[in-house]
N, C-alpha and C positions, 0 to 999 in steps of 0.2 A: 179295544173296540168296545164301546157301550150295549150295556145287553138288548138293546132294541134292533141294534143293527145284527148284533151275535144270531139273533132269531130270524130275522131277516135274509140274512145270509143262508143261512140253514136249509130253511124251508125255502128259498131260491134252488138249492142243494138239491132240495128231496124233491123239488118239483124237475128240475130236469131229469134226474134219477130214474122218476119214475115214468117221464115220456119216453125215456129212448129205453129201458127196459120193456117199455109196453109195447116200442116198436120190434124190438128184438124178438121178445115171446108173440108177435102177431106172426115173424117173418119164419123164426124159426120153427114155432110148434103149430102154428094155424096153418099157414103155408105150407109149410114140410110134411106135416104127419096128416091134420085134419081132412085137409083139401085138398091132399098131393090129387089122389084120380081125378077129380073135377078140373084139375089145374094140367093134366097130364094131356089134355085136349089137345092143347097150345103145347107146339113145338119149337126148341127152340135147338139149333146146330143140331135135328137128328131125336133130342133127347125131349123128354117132358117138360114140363114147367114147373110141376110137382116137382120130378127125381131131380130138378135143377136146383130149388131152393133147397131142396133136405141133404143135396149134395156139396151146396158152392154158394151159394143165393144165402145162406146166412151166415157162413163166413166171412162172406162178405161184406153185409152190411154189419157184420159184428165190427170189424176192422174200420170202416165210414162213422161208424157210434162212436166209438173210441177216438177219433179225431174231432168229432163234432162237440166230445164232452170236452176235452181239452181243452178247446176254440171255447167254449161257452165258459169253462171256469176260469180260463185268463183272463174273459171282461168281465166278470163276474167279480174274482180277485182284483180288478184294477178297482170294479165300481168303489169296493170300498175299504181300498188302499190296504190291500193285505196281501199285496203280490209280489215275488223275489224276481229281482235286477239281476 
């Protein structure tokens, strides 16, 4: 691969990296710990919306992140022909 696209690639890398980390650290540490009482208003099955994120709410979307990077790096790897058959 020529190093233009090497860098390209990369920094495609590091920019989803860093979306779906920034999503994680909003869901898990802003949601969960920051804002759990404010978020504790809204019930949801019984329980908080707070103690739901910092319980389940970002396991979850950790497991959804993880699917979403995979999805994103296979067309990514296809874009520029560095993907295993």
């Amino acid at each position: 691969m020529p190093e233009d696209n090497r860098k390209e690639y990369w920094n495609t890398n590091l920019r989803y990296l860093l979306i779906l980390l920034s999503i994680w650290f909003l869901v898990s540490y802003v949601f969960g710990i920051l804002m759990a009482d404010t978020l504790d208003r809204i019930r949801i099955g019984g329980f908080g919306l707070g103690f739901w994120f910092a319980q389940q709410g970002s396991i979850y979307v950790f497991v959804v992140l993880i699917f979403v990077y995979v999805r994103l790096m296979n067309a990514l790897d296809k874009k520029f022909d560095v993907h295993e058959e």
